[in-house]
C-alpha positions as CSV (number, residue, x, y, z in Angstrom):
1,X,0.0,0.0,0.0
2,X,0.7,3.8,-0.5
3,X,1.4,6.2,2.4
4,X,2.0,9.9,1.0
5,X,5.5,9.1,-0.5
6,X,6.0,6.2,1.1
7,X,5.3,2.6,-0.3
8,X,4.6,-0.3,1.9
9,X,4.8,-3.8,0.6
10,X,3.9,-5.2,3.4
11,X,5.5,-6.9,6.6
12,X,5.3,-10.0,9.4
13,X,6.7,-11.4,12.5
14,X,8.2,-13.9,13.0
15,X,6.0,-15.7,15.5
16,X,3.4,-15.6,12.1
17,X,2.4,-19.0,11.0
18,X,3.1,-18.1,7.7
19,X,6.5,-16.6,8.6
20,X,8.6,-20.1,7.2
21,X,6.8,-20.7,4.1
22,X,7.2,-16.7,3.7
23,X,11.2,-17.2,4.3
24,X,11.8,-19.9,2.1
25,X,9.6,-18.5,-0.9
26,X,11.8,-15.0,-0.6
27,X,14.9,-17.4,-0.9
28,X,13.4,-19.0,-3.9
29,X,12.5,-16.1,-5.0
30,X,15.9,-14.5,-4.9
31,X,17.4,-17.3,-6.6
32,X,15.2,-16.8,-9.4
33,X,15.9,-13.4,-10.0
34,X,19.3,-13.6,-10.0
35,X,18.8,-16.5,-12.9
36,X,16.9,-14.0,-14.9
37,X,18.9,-11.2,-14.5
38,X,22.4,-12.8,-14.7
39,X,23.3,-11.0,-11.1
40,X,24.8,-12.2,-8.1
41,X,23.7,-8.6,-6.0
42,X,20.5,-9.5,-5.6
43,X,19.4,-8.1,-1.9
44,X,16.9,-10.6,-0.1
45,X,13.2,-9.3,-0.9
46,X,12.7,-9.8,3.2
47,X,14.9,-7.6,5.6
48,X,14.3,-7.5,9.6
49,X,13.2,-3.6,11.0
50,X,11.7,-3.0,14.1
51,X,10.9,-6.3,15.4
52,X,9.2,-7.4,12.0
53,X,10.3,-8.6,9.1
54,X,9.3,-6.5,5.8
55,X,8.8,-7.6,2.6
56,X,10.3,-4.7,0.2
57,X,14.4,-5.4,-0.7
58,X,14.6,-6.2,-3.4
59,X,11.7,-5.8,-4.7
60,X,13.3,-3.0,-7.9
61,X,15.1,-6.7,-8.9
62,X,11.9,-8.5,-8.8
63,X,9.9,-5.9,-11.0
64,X,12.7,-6.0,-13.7
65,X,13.4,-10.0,-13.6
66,X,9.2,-9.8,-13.9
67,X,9.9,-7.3,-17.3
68,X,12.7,-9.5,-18.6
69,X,10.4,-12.3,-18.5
70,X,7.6,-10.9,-19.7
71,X,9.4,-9.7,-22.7
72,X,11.8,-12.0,-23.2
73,X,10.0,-13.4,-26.7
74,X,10.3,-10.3,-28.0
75,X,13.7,-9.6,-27.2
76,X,14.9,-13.0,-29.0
77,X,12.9,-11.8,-31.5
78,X,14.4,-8.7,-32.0
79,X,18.1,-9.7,-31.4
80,X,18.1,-13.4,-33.2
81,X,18.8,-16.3,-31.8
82,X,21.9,-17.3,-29.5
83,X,21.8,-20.3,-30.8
84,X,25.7,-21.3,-31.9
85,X,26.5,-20.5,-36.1
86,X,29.1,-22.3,-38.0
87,X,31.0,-20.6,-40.5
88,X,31.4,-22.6,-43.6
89,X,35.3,-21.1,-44.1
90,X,35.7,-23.5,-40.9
91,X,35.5,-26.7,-42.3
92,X,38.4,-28.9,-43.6
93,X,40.2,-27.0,-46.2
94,X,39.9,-30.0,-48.8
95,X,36.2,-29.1,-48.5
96,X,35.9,-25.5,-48.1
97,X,38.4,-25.0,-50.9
98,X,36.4,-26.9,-53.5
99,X,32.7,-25.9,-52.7
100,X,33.7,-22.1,-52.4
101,X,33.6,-20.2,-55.3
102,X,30.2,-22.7,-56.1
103,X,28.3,-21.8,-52.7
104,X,29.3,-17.9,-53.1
105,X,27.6,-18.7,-56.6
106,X,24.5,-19.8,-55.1
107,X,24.8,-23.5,-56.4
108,X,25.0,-25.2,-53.2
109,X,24.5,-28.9,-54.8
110,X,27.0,-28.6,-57.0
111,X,29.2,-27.3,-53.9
112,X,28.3,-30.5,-52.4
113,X,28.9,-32.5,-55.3
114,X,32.3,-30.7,-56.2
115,X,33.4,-31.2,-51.9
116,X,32.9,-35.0,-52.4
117,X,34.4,-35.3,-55.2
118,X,37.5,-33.6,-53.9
119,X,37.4,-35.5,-51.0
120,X,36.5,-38.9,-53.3
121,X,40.0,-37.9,-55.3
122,X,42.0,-37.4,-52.0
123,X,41.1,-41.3,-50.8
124,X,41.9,-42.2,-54.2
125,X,45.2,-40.6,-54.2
126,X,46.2,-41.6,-50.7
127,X,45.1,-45.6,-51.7
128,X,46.7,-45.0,-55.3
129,X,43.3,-46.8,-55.8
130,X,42.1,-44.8,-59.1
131,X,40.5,-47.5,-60.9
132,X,37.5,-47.5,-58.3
133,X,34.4,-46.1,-58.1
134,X,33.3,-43.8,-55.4
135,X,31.2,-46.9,-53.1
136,X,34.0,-49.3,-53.6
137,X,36.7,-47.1,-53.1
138,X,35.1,-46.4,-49.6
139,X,34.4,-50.2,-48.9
140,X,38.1,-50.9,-49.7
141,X,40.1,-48.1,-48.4
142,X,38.1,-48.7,-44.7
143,X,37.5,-51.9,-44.7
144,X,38.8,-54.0,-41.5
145,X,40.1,-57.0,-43.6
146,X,44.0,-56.7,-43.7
147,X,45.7,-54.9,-46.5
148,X,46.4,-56.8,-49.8
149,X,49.3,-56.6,-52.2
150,X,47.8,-52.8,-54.7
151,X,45.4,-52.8,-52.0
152,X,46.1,-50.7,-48.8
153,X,43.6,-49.9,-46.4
154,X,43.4,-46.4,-44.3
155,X,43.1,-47.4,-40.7
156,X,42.5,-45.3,-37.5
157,X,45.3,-45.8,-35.4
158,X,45.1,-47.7,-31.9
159,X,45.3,-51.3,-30.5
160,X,43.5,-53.6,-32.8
161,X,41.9,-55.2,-29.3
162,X,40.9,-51.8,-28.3
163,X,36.9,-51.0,-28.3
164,X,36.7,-47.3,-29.0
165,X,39.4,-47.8,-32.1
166,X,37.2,-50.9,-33.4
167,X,34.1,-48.6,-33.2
168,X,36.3,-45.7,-34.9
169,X,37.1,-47.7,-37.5
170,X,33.7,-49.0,-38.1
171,X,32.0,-45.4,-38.0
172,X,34.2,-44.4,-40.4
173,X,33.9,-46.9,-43.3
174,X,30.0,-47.1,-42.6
175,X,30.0,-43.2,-42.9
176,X,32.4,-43.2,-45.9
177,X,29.8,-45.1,-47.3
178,X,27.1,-43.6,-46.8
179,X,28.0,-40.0,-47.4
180,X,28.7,-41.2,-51.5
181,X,25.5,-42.8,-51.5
182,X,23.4,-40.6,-49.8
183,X,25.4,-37.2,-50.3
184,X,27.6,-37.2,-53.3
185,X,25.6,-39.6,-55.4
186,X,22.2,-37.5,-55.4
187,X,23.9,-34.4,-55.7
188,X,25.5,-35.3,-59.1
189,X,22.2,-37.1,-60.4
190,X,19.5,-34.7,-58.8
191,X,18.2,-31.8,-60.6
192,X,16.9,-30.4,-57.7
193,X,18.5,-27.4,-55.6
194,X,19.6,-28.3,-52.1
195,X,18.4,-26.0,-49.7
196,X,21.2,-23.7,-48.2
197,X,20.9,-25.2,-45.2
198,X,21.0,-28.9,-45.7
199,X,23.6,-28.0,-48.0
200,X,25.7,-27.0,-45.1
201,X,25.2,-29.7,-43.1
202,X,26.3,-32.0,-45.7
203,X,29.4,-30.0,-46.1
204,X,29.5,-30.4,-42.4
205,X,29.2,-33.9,-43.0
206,X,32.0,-34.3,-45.4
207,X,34.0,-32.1,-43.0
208,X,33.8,-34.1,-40.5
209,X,35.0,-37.3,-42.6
210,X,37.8,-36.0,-44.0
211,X,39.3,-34.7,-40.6
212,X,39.0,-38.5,-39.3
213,X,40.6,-39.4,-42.7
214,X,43.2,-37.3,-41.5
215,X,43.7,-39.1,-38.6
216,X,43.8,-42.7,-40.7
217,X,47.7,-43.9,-41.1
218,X,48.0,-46.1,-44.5
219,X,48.3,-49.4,-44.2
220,X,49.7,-51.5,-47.3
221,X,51.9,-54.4,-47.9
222,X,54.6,-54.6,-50.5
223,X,54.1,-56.1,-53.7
224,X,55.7,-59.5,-54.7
């Protein structure tokens, strides 16, 4: 209540039956506030004068957290989200450097198409295996069977015996696979445009397998 210039949010004792609940919800309260507003100063909203204990620090802090809330909508609205960005100059150079000048273009399938292709023409170069297709160069180059005479495999490093390396190795030849069936493959046949953003993610894709490519040592046998 008013009083003149004086504004009273109201008070209790502490021999009230209501005073604990009261206590604890302030506490609550507080923490609260200081979530919203990203502050650590927040005064309690119940402070002890005269005997009683009034409810009215604070309270400034409450009416803004109560703002920030109520408006919060229309401040993400307003500012965009905070959700995190990639920046498609980040990804593995072999990528980046051959979907460029296509994705400044506009043409983000062919950026796709001409990423995995670069990245198809890498594995063949590291293998020496240019006489394979795109699927079968994958299935060769990763597979777990040991190396054969013209026929080198690219291998994650680690203890043969060791769980995370066998799973390593088996992520990446089943995702070596699959991104040239499911990325490179309908992005050379396919009329349609890729969407800008599933474009991206398939660059991300490809990113993402070449840096574990990079990680692979080559594993061959010398010839007869």
């Amino acid at each position: 209540m008013s009083s003149g210039q004086l504004t009273v949010y109201g008070f209790m004792y502490d021999t009230n039956g209501s005073y604990t609940e009261m206590r604890e919800r302030s506490a609550q309260t507080q923490s609260i506030i200081m979530k919203v507003l990203g502050r650590s100063d927040v005064p309690s909203l119940m402070s002890r004068r005269d005997k009683a204990y009034w409810v009215d620090e604070g309270i400034e802090f409450a009416e803004h957290a109560l703002a920030v809330v109520r408006t919060r909508a229309e401040t993400r609205a307003k500012l965009g989200t905070s959700a995190p960005t990639m920046k498609a100059d980040a990804l593995h150079s072999l990528i980046w450097d051959a979907a460029s000048k296509r994705w400044e273009s506009g043409h983000y399938s062919d950026a796709v198409q001409r990423a995995a292709t670069s990245l198809s023409g890498h594995v063949k170069n590291l293998t020496g295996r240019h006489e394979l297709g795109d699927n079968e160069l994958m299935t060769q180059a990763f597979s777990p069977s040991a190396p054969q005479a013209g026929k080198p495999r690219l291998r994650w490093p680690g203890n043969d015996d060791d769980l995370t390396v066998k799973a390593m190795r088996v992520g990446i030849l089943n995702t070596a696979q699959g991104v040239f069936s499911a990325i490179r493959n309908p992005a050379t046949h396919s009329t349609d445009e890729l969407p800008k953003q599933e474009a991206l993610e398939q660059l991300a894709t490809l990113s993402v397998l070449a840096r574990w490519i990079d990680g692979c040592e080559l594993i061959h046998i010398a010839s007869a």
